[in-house]
KEMI-659005 format. One record per residue (C-alpha): residue number from 0; chain; x, y, z. Coordinates in steps of 0.2 Angstrom, whole numbers. Example, Ala and Ser with C-alpha at 12.3 -4.5 7.8 and 13.67 -1.06 7.14 Angstrom:
BEGIN
<r nr="0" kette="A" xx="62" yy="-22" zz="39"/>
<r nr="1" kette="A" xx="68" yy="-5" zz="36"/>
// end
This chain:
BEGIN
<r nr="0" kette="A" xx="24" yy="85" zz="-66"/>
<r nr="1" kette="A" xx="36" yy="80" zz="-51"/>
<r nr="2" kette="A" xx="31" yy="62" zz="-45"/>
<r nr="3" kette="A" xx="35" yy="59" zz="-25"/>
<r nr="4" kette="A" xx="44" yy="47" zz="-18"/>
<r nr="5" kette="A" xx="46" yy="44" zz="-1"/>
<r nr="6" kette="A" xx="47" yy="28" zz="11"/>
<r nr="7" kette="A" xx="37" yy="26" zz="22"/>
<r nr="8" kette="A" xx="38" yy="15" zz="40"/>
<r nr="9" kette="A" xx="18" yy="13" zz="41"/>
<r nr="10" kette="A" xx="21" yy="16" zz="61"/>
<r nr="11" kette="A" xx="30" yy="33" zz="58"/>
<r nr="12" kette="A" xx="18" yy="37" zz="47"/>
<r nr="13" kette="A" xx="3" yy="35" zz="57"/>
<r nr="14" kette="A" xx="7" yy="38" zz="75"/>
<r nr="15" kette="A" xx="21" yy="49" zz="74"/>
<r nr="16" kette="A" xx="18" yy="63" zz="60"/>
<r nr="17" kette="A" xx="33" yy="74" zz="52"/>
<r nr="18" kette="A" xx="31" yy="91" zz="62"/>
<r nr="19" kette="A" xx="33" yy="100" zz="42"/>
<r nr="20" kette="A" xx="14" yy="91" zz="39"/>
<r nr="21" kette="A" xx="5" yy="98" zz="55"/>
<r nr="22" kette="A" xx="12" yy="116" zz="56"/>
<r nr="23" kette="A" xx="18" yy="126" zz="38"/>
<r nr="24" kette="A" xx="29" yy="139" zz="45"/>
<r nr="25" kette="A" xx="28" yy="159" zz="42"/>
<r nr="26" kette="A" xx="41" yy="168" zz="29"/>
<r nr="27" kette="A" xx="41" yy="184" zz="23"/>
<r nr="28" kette="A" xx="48" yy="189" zz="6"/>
<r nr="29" kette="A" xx="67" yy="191" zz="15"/>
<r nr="30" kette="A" xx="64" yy="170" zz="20"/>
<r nr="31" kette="A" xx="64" yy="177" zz="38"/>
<r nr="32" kette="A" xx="48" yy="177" zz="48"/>
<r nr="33" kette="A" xx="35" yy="185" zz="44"/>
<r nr="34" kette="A" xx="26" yy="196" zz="59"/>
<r nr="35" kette="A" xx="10" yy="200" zz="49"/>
<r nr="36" kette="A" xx="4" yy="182" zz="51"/>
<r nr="37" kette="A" xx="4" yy="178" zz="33"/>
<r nr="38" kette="A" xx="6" yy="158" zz="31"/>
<r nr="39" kette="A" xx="16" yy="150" zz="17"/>
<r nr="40" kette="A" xx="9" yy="140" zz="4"/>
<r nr="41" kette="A" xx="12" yy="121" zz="7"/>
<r nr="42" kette="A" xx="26" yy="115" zz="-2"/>
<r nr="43" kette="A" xx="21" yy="103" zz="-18"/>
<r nr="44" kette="A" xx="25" yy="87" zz="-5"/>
<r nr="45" kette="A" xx="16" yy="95" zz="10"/>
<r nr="46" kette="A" xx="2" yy="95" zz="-2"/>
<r nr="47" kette="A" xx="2" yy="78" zz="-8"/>
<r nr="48" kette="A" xx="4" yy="71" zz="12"/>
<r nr="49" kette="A" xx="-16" yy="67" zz="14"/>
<r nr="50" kette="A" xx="-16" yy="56" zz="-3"/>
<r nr="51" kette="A" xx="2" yy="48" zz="3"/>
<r nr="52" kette="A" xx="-8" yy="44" zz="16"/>
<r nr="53" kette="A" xx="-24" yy="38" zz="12"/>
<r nr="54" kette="A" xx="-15" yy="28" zz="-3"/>
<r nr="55" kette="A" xx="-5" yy="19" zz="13"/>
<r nr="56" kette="A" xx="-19" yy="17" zz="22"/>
<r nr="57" kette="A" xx="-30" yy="9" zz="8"/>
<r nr="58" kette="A" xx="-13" yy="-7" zz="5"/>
<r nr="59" kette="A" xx="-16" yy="-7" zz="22"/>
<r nr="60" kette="A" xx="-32" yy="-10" zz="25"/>
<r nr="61" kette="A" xx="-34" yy="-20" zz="9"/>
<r nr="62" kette="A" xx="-22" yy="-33" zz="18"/>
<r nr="63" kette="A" xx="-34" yy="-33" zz="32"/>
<r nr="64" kette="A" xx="-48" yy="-37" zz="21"/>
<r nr="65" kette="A" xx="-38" yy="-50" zz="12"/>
<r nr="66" kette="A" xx="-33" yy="-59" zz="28"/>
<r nr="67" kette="A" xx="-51" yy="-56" zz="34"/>
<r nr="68" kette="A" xx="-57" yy="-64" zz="19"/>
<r nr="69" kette="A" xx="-70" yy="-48" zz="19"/>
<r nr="70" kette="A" xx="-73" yy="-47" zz="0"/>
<r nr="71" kette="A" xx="-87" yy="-34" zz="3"/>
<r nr="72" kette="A" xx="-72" yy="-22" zz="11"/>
<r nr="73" kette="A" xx="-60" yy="-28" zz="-5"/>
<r nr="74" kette="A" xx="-75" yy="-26" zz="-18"/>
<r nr="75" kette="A" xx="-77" yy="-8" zz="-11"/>
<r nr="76" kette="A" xx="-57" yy="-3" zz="-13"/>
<r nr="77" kette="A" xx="-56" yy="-13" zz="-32"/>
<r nr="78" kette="A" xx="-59" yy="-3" zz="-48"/>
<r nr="79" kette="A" xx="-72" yy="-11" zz="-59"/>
<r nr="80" kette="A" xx="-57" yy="-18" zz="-71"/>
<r nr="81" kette="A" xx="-45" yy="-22" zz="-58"/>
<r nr="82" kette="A" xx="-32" yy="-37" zz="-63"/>
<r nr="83" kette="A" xx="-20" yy="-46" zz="-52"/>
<r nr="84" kette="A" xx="-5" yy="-51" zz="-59"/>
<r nr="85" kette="A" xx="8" yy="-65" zz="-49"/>
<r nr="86" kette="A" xx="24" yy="-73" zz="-54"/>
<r nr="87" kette="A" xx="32" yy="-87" zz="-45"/>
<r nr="88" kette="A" xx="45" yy="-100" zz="-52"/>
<r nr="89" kette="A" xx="42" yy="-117" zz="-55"/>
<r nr="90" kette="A" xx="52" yy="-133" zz="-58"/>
<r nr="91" kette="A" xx="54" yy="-129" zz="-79"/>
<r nr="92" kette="A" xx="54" yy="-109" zz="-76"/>
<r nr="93" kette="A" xx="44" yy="-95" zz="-70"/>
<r nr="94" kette="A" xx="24" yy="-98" zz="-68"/>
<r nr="95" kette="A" xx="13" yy="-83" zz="-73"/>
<r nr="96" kette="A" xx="-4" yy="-81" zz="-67"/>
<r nr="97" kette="A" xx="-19" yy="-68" zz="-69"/>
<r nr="98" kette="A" xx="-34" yy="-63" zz="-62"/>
<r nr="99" kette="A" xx="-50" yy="-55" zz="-64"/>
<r nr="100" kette="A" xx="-56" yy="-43" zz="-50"/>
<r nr="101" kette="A" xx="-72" yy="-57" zz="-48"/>
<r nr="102" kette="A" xx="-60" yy="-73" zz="-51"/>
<r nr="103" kette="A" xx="-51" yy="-66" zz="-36"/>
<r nr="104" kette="A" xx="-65" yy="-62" zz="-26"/>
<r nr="105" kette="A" xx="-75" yy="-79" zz="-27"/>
<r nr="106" kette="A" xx="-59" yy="-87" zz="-24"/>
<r nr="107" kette="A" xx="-57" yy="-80" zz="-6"/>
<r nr="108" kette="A" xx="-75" yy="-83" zz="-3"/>
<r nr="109" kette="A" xx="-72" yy="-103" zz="-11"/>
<r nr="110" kette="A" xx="-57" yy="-104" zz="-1"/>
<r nr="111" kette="A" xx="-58" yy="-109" zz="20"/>
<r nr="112" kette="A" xx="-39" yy="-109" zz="24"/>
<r nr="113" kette="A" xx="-34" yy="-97" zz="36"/>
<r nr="114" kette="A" xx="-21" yy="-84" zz="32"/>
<r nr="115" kette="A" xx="-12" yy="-68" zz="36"/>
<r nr="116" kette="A" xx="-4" yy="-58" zz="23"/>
<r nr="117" kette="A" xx="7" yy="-42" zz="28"/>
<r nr="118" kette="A" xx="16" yy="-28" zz="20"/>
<r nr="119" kette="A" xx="26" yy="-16" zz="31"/>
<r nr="120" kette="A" xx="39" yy="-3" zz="25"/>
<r nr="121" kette="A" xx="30" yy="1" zz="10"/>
<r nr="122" kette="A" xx="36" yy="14" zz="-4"/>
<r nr="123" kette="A" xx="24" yy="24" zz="-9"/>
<r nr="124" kette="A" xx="24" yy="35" zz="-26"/>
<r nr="125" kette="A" xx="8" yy="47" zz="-30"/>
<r nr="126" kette="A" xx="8" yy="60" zz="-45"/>
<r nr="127" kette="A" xx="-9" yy="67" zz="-46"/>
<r nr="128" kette="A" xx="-23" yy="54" zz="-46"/>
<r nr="129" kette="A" xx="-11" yy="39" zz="-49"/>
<r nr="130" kette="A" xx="-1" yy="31" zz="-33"/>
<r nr="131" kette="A" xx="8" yy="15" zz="-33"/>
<r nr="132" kette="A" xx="12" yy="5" zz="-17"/>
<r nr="133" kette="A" xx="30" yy="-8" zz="-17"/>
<r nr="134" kette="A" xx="31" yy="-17" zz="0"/>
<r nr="135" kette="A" xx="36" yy="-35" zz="5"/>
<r nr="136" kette="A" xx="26" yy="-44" zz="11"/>
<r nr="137" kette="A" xx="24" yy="-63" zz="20"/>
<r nr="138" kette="A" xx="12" yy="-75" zz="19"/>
<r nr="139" kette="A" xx="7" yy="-87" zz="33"/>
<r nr="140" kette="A" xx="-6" yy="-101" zz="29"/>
<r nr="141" kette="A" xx="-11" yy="-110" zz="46"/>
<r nr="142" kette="A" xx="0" yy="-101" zz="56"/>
<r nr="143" kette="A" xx="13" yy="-106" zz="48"/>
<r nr="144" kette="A" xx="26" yy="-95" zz="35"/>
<r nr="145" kette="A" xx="22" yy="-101" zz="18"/>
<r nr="146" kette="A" xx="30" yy="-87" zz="7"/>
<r nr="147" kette="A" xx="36" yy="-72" zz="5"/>
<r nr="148" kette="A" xx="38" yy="-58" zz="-10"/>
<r nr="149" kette="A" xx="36" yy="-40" zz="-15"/>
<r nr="150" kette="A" xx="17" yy="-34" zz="-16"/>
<r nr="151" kette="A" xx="16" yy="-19" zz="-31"/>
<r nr="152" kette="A" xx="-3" yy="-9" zz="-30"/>
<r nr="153" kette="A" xx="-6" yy="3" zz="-43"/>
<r nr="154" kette="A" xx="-18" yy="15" zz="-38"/>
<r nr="155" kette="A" xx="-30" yy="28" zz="-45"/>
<r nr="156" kette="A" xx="-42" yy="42" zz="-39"/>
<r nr="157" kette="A" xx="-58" yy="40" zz="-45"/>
<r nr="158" kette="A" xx="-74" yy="51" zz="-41"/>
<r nr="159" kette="A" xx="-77" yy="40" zz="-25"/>
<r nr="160" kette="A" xx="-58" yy="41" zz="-20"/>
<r nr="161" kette="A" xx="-42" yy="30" zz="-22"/>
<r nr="162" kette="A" xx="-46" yy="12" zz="-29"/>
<r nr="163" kette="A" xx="-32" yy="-1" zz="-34"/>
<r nr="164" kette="A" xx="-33" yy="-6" zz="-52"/>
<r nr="165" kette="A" xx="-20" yy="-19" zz="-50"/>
<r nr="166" kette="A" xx="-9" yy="-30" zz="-40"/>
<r nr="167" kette="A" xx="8" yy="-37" zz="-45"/>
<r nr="168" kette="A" xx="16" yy="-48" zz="-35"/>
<r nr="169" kette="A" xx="29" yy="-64" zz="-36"/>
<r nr="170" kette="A" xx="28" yy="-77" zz="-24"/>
<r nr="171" kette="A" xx="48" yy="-84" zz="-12"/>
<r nr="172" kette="A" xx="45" yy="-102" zz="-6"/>
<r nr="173" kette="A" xx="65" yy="-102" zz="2"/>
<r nr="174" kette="A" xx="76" yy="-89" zz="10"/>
<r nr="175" kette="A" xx="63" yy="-76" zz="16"/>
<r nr="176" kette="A" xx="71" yy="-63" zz="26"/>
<r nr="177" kette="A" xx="64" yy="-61" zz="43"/>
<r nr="178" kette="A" xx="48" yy="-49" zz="44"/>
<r nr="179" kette="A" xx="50" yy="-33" zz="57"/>
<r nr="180" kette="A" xx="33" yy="-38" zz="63"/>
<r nr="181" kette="A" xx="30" yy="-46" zz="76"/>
<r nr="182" kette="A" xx="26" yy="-66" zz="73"/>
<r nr="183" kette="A" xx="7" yy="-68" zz="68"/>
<r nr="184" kette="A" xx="-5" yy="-67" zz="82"/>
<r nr="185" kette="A" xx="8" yy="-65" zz="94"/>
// end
């Protein structure tokens, strides 16, 4: 089974759709076009564009949630056994962490700091009913920058649609590049 792989600038990918997504052009069996009307089947990518999508749409909208502390929205798009997974390094080496889906929900409804977390440029792999999402990402706590990192969602359909299982993600106090969004609530 071929896996997909294709970047995706969430922007492009929302407001400005590839052409080969919206019309599948007409061949006949010469590759020339095909006067009869007959439409071509969509090629194995064309056909995996809606979960691309709606795999993009749900890191997202889970970053909104986060940031929104909206733990109804984030119970909704968590599978039952979710885990999330962080690294970050610490004075005598790296500092491992993990969580349970309902450890990481009751912590944002504990928690009353405000913050903003963002991904943008995300790469998006999807093979059948599993997706994974890589993006940076930065973190600003009172308005402020307080780090930055990569953001790694593994996805699966379920019955009720796409859910992520897990999140992986490390956690840069110093020499954050710049985000290409514009400055949080600016």
């Amino acid at each position: 089974m071929k896996t997909m792989r294709t970047k995706w600038v969430l922007a492009a990918l929302i407001l400005i759709p590839a052409p080969g997504f919206l019309i599948l052009g007409c061949r006949g069996e010469e590759g020339g076009p095909d006067h009869a009307g007959s439409t071509s089947l969509p090629s194995a990518e064309e056909a995996r564009a809606p979960d691309v999508l709606a795999v993009t749409r749900l890191a997202t909208d889970f970053m909104d949630a986060l940031s929104s502390r909206d733990t109804e929205r984030l119970d909704e798009m968590l599978a039952p056994q979710a885990r999330l997974f962080s690294i970050r390094e610490g004075q005598s080496g790296p500092i491992y962490g993990v969580r349970t889906r309902e450890e990481f929900l009751e912590g944002l409804a504990g928690d009353g700091s405000a913050f903003r977390e963002r991904i943008w440029e995300p790469v998006v792999e999807v093979s059948g009913r599993i997706a994974m999402v890589w993006a940076p990402y930065d973190f600003h706590l009172d308005g402020e920058l307080s780090h930055c990192g990569i953001d790694v969602l593994a996805l699966m359909k379920m019955e009720e649609g796409w859910k992520v299982t897990s999140i992986t993600y490390n956690v840069v106090r110093e020499g954050c590049e710049p985000s290409p969004l514009r400055e949080p609530g600016g």
